[in-house]
N, C-alpha and C positions, 0 to 999 in steps of 0.2 A: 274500658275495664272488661279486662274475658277471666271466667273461672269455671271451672267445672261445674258441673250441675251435683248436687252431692242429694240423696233420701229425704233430707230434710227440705231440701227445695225442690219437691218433686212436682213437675208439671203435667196438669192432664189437658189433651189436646186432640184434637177430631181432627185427622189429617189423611187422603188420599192416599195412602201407600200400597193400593190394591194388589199390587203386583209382589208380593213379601212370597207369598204363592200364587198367586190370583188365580193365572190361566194353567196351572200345573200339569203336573206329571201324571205318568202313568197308559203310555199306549195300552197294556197289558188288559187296562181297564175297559179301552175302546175297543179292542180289536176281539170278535165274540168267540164266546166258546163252543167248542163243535156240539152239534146237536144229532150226531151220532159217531159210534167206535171207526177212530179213524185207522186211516191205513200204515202199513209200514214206513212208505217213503214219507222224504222231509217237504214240508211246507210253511214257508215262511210269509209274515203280515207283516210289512209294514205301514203303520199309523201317522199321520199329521190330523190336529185336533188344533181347536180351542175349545178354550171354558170360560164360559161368559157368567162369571163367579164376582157376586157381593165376598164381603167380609164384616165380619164380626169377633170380636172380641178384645185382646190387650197385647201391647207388646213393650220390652222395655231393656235399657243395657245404663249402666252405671248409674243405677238409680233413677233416671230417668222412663216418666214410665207413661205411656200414651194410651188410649178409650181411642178402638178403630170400630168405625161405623160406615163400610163404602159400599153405595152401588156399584153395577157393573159401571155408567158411565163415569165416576171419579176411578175406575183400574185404568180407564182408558186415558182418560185425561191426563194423567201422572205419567202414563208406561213410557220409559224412554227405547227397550228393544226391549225382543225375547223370541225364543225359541224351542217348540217341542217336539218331540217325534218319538216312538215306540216299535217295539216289536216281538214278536210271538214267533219262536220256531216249531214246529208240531212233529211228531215221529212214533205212530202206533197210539199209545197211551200216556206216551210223554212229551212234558210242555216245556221250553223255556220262554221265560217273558223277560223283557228289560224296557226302562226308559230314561228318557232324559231329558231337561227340562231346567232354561236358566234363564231369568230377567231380572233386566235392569230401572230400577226407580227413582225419578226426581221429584219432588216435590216444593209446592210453596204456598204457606199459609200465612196472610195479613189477617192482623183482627184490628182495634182501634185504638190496642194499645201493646202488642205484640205481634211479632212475627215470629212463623217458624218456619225453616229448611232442613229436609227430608231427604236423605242418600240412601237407596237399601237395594241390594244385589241377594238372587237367591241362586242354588243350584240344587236341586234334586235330580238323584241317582237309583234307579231302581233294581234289581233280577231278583228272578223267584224260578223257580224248577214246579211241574204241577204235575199230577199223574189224571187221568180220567177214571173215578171206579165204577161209572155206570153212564148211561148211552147218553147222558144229557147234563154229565155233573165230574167237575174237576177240582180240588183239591190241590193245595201249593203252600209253601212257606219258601220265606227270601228275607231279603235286607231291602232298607228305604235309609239313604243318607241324606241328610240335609247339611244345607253348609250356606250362612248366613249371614250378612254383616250389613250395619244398621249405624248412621249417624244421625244425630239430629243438634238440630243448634236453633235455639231460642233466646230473639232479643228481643229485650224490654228495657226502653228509654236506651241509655248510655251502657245496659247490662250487657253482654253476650253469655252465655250458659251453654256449655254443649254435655252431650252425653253421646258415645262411642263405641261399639262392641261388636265383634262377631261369634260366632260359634258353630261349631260342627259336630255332629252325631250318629251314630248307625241307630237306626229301633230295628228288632227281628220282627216276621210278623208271618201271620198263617191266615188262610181266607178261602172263601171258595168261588169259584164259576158255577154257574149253571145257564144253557142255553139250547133252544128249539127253534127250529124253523117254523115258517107262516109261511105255506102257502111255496110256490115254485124258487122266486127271489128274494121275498123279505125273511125275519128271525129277528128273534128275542132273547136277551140275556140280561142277568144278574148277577153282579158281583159285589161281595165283600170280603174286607179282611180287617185285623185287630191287632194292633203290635204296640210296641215301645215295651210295657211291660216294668217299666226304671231303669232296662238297660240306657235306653236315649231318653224320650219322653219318657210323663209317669205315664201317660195313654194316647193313644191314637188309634184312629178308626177311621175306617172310608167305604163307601156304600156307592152303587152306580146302580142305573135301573136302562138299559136301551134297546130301541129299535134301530133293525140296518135293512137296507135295501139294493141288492145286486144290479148293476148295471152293466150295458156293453154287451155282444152276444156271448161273449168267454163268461162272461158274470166275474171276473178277477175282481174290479174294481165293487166296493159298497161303499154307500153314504151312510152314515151312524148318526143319530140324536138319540142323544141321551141327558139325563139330571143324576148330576153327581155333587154331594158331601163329602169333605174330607177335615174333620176334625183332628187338630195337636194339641198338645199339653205338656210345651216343655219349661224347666225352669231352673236355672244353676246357680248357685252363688247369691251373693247380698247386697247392699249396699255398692261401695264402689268394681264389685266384683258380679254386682247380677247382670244376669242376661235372663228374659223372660220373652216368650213366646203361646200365649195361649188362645190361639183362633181356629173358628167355625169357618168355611171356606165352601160355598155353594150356590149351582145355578147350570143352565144347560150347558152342555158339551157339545160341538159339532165337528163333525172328524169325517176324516175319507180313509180308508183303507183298501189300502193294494197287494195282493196274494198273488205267490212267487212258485213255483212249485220246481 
């Protein structure tokens, strides 16, 4: 017997889908901001990171609606692939940043009188334009699209139930860099930014705090650690038409970045 899982049969379920965002986006995030007025010519970063991100919160598609609670070691034990990488072009006072960022998730959860199976693929897309107005402090607005899609299927006894959805969105979003040097090699920065607004989400937020450390005699290449939050809050539709997405996503960053001039 298979039927859809409909609101009124809604199940809540602790299941390993870390990877919804898990190791996310955002070179823009890793890759530091100059910690003084740069020069005319162009200089490009490009970033490879992970993020070694718990989750928390809910997510849900035709009524179907799940309680996510993962450490980093349930992202990893779920992650079937994935892939991130970012980049910063620089020129005077002006910044372009982009990233990009997609994985794929399996899941399987036995209980003692249910199972459940968890399919979820994410893609986030990022650019933002930033200007520097002062020797250690940048300024930017961009787009962040996400684009999502989530099956889950739960049996109990002779039951099958599934619930099925994707979704895709832009949120606009405005935020700042700031960052200084330590010292000959190392540097510090911080970033945030604030978006959705109800264009996509009704809110999203993301916050990063790191240190990077130059190596090699050129110093081209840095190593970055850093602890990054990135909060969503999105939610469409009802019943056999919701799609819900509302998780906290946080934990350290580890990234190498390479500058191209």
């Amino acid at each position: 017997m298979k039927r859809e899982m409909t609101r009124s049969q809604m199940a809540r379920i602790r299941f390993g889908r870390g990877c919804w965002l898990a190791l996310a986006l955002l070179a823009s995030a890793v890759a530091p901001a100059p910690a003084q007025t740069a020069t005319s010519d162009w200089t490009f970063d490009l970033a490879i990171y992970g993020w070694a991100s718990g989750m928390q919160g809910k997510a849900g598609a035709q009524g179907v609606t799940a309680e996510v609670d993962e450490s980093f070691s349930d992202v990893v034990e779920n992650l079937e692939m994935a892939g991130m990488a970012g980049f910063a072009a620089t020129n005077g006072r002006w910044v372009v940043l982009g990233d990009t960022f997609f994985a794929g998730l399996g899941a399987r959860k036995e209980g003692q009188v249910a199972k459940a199976e968890i399919d979820s693929n994410v893609l986030i897309l990022e650019a933002d334009l930033g200007y520097q107005v002062g020797e250690h402090v940048q300024i930017f607005g961009g787009v962040r699209r996400f684009d999502l899609d989530n099956e889950l299927t739960l049996t109990t006894g002779p039951v099958e139930r599934t619930g099925e959805g994707g979704e895709a969105w832009v949120d606009p979003l405005v935020g700042l860099r700031w960052g200084v040097p330590i010292g000959e090699r190392g540097s510090f920065w911080l970033r945030g930014d604030v978006g959705g607004f109800g264009v996509g989400s009704d809110l999203a937020w993301n916050a990063l705090a790191a240190i990077g450390y130059a190596v090699g005699e050129k110093r081209t290449t840095t190593l970055a650690l850093a602890y990054r939050v990135l909060d969503v809050d999105y939610e469409q539709g009802s019943g056999a038409d919701q799609f819900l997405f509302d998780m906290q996503i946080g934990g350290p960053v580890l990234g190498v970045i390479f500058r191209f001039d």
